[in-house]
Each structure stands twice: as structure tokens, then as C-alpha cells.
Phi, psi and omega in degrees: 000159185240111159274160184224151158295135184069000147234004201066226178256135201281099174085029179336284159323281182325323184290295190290334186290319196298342199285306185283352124352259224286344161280336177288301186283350189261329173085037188277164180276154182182123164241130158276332152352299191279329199274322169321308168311328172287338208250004139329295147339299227279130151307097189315089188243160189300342166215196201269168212221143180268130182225109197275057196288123151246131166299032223314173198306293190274034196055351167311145170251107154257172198236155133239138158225169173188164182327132207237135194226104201292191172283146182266166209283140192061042155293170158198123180264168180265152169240128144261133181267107159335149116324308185293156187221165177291108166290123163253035168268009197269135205247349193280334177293326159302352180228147200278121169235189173249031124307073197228055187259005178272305177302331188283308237291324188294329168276329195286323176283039147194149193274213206273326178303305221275319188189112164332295182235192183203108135300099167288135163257162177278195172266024184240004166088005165271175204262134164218006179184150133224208223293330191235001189205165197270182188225139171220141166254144163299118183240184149007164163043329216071030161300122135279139118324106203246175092339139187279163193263019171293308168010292184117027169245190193260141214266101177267163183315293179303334183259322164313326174309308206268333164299299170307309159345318226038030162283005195200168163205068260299148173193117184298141183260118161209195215303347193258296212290004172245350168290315178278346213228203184258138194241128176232122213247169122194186171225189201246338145325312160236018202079211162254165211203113214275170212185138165216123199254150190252136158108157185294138132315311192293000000 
């Protein structure tokens, strides 16, 4: 999550529902009590701050932060599509967990030069995430195009925003429309992030 001075934690709301979500279907213990006291804890600090809350197993909340170092303005990263693919039959995907070897695996098939972020497709070859960030096409009007979360990906903060908004919409994506199309990657954490995906489809 990104706190900022004089606003706090950026989508806050949005943040705490999916965490006490995904503890109700995972049968994890989750106090908010508790969890408000951890996110006390964060340092009023003078610039914005990367701020990490995790839930352990046995419901304890722990908290890390550290300097949050934006993007510099008209970045654009470049994407690659993964080899590793997505079960979206895994119920595991829907939720931000530290269970993330599929993901790191998808990143480790390019080195740090080769590709800013790593897009997955699931196992039916649409495109459903990537590793750290939602995926959006420009469409008409300037609708984004989001992948549904039949997909198999995680219901992000920032793609939630932009849904309730009506800036965005669910729509299946797939490798040739990111080949073809205006690519915007993000998280609520760094926004949105213009994108050019490198590299074959096939």
C-alpha cells in the first residue's frame, strides 16, 4: 500500500475490505481491532512510504514500510508474456497471499534488462495478470479492458476503482490484442503505467 502526507493510506477502504474478504473465505482469525492498531504503528513521515500489512496464519498483523520511490513521469515499461501459466481454477489466486512461486517463477524467465514487468496468461492462453500488477487495454471511448476475474487473477485495488468508476471493464484479453493495442499495466500502489509488450505471441 502507498501512504502519502496529508492523505494516508491511498484506497485504504478498498485495501482493508479485500483483507478481511479473503479472511472470511480462507477461515483465517482477522480482528480489525487489531488490524487498525498495526496500521498505527506506520511513521508520519515526510514523504510517502511502501507500507506492507500482513495477516499471519494465527491472525497476528504484522506491519513493514519503507521509502515508497515513484515512477519518473512518462515512464513506460516494457512486458513480456511468461511461459508459466495461471490455474484459474486455483481459488488461491484471488487472494494477495506470500505464496508467490508461480509468480516469482514467471519473472526469473527474463532478466532484469529484458522486461520491466512479466505478463501471464492462464491455462486457456488469455492473458490474466501480471506478476505484481492488473493488466488494461485502451479501448473505445477510452474504456479500459481488464481480464475477468474468471481469468484466475487477483481482484486488484486499482482495478476495482477503475470498475466502480466506469473507467474500465471486464473483457478477455488476448495475446495479439496486447500486441495490437494501448497497454496500461498497474497497482494501487504505483497507479497506472503506459506498457509495450516485446517479444512473439505465439
Amino acid at each position: 500500500m502507498r501512504w502519502e502526507p496529508g492523505r494516508g493510506l491511498i484506497r485504504e477502504a478498498r485495501h482493508l475490505d479485500r483483507l478481511a474478504r479473503s479472511a472470511a473465505q480462507l477461515g483465517l482469525p482477522h480482528d480489525p481491532r487489531q488490524v487498525r492498531h498495526c496500521l498505527d504503528q506506520i511513521d508520519r513521515a515526510e514523504n510517502p512510504l511502501r507500507v506492507r500489512l500482513t495477516l499471519r496464519l494465527d491472525g497476528v498483523c504484522e506491519l513493514a514500510q519503507q521509502p515508497f520511490e515513484p515512477l519518473d513521469e512518462g515512464t513506460v515499461w516494457t512486458l513480456r508474456i511468461a511461459a508459466t501459466r495461471i490455474d484459474p481454477e486455483d481459488a488461491l489466486v484471488h487472494h494477495k497471499t506470500t505464496l508467490r512461486e508461480r509468480y516469482e517463477a514467471a519473472r526469473a524467465e527474463y532478466g532484469s534488462g529484458e522486461a520491466d514487468e512479466v505478463v501471464m496468461l492462464n491455462t486457456r492462453g488469455m492473458v490474466c495478470e501480471g506478476t505484481i500488477t492488473n493488466v488494461f487495454v485502451r479501448a473505445s471511448l477510452g474504456i479500459l479492458l481488464t481480464p475477468p476475474l474468471s481469468a484466475g487473477l487477483l481482484p486488484g485495488v486499482l482495478r476495482a476503482e477503475l470498475l466502480a468508476e466506469g473507467k474500465a471493464q471486464e473483457a478477455e484479453i488476448t495475446p495479439q490484442d496486447l500486441a495490437e493495442g494501448d497497454i496500461l499495466v498497474g497497482n494501487s500502489l504505483r497507479g497506472l503505467i503506459r506498457a509495450q509488450l516485446a517479444g512473439d505471441v505465439a
